[in-house]
C-alpha positions in Angstrom: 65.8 -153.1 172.2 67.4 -150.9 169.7 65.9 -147.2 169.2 63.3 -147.0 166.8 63.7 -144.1 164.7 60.4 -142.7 161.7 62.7 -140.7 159.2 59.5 -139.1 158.8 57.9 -135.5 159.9 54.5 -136.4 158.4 51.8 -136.1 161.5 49.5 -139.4 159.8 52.7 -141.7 159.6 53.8 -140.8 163.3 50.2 -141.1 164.6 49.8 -144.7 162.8 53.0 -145.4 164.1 51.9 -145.0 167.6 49.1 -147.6 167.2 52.0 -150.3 167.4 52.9 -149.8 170.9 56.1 -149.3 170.5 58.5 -146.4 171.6 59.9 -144.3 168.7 61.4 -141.2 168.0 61.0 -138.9 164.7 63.5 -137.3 162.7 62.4 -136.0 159.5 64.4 -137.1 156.4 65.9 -134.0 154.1 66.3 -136.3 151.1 65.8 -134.4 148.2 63.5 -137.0 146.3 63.4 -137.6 142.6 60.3 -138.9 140.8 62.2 -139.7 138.0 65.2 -141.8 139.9 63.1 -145.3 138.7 60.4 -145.9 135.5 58.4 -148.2 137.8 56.5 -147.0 140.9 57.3 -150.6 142.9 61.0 -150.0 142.3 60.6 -145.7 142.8 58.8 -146.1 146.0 61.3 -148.7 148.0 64.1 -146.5 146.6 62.4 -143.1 147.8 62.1 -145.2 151.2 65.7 -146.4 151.6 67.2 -143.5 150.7 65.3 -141.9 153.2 66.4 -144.2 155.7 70.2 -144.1 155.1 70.2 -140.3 155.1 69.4 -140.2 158.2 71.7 -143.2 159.4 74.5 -141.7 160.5 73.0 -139.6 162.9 71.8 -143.1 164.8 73.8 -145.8 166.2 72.6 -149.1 166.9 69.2 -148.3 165.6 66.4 -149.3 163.7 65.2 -146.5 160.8 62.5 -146.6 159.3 62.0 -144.8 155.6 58.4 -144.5 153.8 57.3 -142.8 150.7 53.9 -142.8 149.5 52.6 -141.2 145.8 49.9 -142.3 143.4 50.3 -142.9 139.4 47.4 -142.8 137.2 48.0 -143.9 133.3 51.4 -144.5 134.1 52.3 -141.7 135.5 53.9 -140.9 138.9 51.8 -138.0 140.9 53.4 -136.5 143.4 53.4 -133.5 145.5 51.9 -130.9 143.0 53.5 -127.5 143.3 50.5 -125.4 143.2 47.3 -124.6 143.8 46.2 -124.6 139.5 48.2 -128.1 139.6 46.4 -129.7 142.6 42.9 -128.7 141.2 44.4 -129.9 137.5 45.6 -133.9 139.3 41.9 -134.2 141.3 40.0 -133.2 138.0 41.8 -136.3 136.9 40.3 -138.0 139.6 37.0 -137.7 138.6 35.4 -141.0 137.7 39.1 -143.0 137.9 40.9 -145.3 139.4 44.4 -144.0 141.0 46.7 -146.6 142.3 48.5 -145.6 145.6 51.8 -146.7 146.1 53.8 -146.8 149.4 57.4 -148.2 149.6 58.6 -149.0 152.9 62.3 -149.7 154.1 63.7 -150.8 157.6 67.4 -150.3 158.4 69.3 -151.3 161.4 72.7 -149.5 162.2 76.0 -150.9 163.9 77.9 -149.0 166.7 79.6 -147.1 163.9 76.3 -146.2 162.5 77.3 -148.1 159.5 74.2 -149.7 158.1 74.5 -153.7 158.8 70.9 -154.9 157.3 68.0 -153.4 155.4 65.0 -154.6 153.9 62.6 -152.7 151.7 58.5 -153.8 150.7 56.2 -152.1 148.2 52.6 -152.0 149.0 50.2 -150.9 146.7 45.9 -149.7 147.1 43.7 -148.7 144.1 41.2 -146.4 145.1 37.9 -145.6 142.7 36.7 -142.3 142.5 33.4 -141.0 142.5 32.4 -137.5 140.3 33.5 -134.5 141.3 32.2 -130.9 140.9 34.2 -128.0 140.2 32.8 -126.8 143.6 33.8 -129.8 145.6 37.5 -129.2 144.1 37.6 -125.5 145.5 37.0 -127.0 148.5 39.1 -129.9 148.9 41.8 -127.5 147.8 40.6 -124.9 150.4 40.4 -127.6 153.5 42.9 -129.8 152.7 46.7 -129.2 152.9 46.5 -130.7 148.9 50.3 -129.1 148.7 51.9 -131.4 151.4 51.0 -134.5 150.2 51.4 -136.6 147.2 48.7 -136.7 144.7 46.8 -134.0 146.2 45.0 -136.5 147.9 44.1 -137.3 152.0 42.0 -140.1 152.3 41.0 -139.0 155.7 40.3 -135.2 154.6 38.0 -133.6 152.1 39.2 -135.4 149.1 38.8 -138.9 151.1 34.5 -138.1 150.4 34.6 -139.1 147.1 36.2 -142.5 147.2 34.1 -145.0 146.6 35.9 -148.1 146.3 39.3 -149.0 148.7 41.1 -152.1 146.8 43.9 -152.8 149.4 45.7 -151.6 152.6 43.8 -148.3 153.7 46.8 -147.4 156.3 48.5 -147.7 152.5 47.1 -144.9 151.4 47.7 -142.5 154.9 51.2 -143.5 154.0 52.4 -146.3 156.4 51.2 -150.1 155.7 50.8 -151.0 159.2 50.6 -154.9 158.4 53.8 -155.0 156.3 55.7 -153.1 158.8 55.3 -155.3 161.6 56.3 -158.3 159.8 59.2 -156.2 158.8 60.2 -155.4 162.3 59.7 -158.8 163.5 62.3 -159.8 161.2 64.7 -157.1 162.8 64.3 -158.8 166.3 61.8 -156.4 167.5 59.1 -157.6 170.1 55.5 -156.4 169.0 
C-alpha cells in the first residue's frame, strides 16, 4: 500500500482521519490560498484542495495525498479565516438567526516514482447549518474560548460557537473539515483497502 499522506496540520482533520484505520502521515500544506481564485464555492473549494495536494507532491513518491479545504459563504459570499478579533465577532453577529452553508472540497492525488502526479480526483461536499440567536455576551465568549482566528468562518462546530446551532442539513464531519463518507469512496477508487 502506498503512503498515505494529510497535506493538512489541522488537529480535527488528523483526528477524523484516524477514525478510518488507516496509517497516515501529516505534512501541512504552505499554499498560499486565495478566496478569490473561483466565483463559486463548489469550484473554489476543490481548487483550494488540489492545490493543496500538489504542493506538497513532490516531496512524496509513490503516494497518496490528500488536500481539504473547508469555509462557509453566507449571501454569496465566501467567509474565510477572519483576520481579527473585531472581524470574527463582526462574521458570527451575522450568524445570528441565519443559515451559513459550509463548504469542504476534498482532492486525492497519487504520485509516480518521479513524484510526478499520475491521477487525481477532487469532490465538493456541502452542510447548511441554522443558527440560533446570539447575544453580544455569548460572542465575547465564543471569541474568548474558541481559536475563532484559525478557522474559517470563525466557526467550530465542536467548540463554543457549535451551542448555537440548531439545525445540521448535511455531513457533520463536513463541517469539522473532512467528509469522512466521500473520502472513503475516494480512496477506494485509488486501490486503497478500508
Amino acid at each position: 500500500m502506498p503512503q498515505i499522506i494529510l497535506a493538512s496540520a489541522s488537529p480535527a482533520r488528523r483526528k477524523l482521519m484516524k477514525e478510518l484505520g488507516i496509517p497516515f502521515h501529516c505534512h501541512a500544506s504552505e499554499y498560499e490560498e486565495d478566496m478569490t481564485a473561483y466565483k463559486t464555492p463548489e469550484t473554489l473549494a476543490k481548487f483550494l484542495a488540489l492545490q493543496k495536494a500538489r504542493f506538497i507532491a513532490p516531496k512524496y513518491p509513490d503516494s497518496i495525498i490528500i488536500g481539504a479545504d473547508t469555509f462557509g459563504s453566507m449571501d454569496d459570499e465566501m467567509l474565510g479565516k477572519p483576520h481579527s478579533m473585531a472581524a470574527a465577532k463582526e462574521m458570527i453577529r451575522r450568524f445570528r438567526n441565519n443559515k451559513i452553508a459550509v463548504h469542504t472540497g476534498l482532492a486525492v492525488i497519487q504520485t509516480d516514482k518521479s513524484s510526478q502526479v499520475s491521477k487525481e480526483s477532487t469532490t465538493h461536499t456541502v452542510t447548511t447549518l441554522t443558527f440560533g440567536d446570539i447575544t453580544e455576551k455569548e460572542i465575547d465568549e465564543i471569541v474568548k474560548k474558541d481559536d475563532v482566528l484559525r478557522v474559517a468562518g470563525a466557526l467550530t462546530i465542536e467548540g463554543e460557537s457549535g451551542k448555537f446551532v440548531k439545525t445540521i442539513d448535511g455531513d457533520y464531519h463536513n463541517v469539522i473539515g473532512l467528509p469522512i463518507f466521500q473520502l472513503k469512496e475516494m480512496l477506494i477508487t485509488f486501490g486503497i483497502k478500508l
